[in-house]
N, C-alpha and C positions, 0 to 999 in steps of 0.2 A: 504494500500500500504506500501510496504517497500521500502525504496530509501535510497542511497548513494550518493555523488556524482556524479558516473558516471550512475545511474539506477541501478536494482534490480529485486524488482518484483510486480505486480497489475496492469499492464499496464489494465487488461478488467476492474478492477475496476474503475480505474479513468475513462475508457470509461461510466460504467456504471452509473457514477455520472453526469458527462456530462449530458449524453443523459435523466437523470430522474431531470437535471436541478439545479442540487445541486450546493452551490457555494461555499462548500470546500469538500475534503472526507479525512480522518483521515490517517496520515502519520507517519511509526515509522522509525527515523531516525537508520544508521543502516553502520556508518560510522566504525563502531571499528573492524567490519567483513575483513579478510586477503581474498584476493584475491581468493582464494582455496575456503573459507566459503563461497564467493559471488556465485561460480558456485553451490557449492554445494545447498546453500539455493535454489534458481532457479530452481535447479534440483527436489529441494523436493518439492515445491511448484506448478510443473505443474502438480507432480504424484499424490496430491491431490485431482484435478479437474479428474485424469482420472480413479482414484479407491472409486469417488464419489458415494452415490445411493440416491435418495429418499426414505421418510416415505410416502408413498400417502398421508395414512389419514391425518396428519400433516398438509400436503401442500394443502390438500382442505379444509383443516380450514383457515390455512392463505390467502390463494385466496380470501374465500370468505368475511375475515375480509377486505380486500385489496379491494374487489367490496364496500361492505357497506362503506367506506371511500370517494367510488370516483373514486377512483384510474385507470389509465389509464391499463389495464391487456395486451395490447399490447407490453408497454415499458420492461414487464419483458422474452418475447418474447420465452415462454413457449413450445415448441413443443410438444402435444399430441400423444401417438401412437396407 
C-alpha cells in the first residue's frame, strides 16, 4: 500500500490482508507527493491491474506450492475460464 495522509493507493491490498488474516501489510509512506502526483500515482496504479496478464504455467506452480502448504485456494478467489 501507499498512503499519505489523506489515502492513496492498495485499498484491495489491505482488503486482501485482512481477509488472508494478516496482522500488518507493508506500507510506503508517500507524504512528499504534490497533490497533482497523488492523482497521478492513482491513476497509474489502477492501469496496472487493468493491463495485467498471467504466466499460466507460473501460477500453476505457485497454486500448487500454495495447496502442499495448506493453504486455503478459496481466499485467493481465482476465477477459472
Amino acid at each position: 500500500m501507499v498512503a499519505s495522509s489523506d489515502g492513496l493507493a492498495g485499498n484491495a491490498r489491505v482488503l486482501a490482508a485482512r481477509e488472508l488474516g494478516l496482522p500488518r501489510a507493508p506500507v510506503i509512506v508517500a507524504d512528499h507527493l504534490s497533490e497533482s502526483e497523488k492523482q497521478a500515482f492513482a491513476i497509474a496504479d489502477t492501469q496496472i491491474a487493468l493491463h495485467a496478464s498471467w504466466d499460466n504455467e507460473i501460477l500453476e506452480v505457485q497454486l500448487e506450492l500454495l495447496r502442499q502448504e495448506g493453504m486455503d485456494l478459496k481466499l485467493v478467489r481465482l476465477r477459472r475460464n
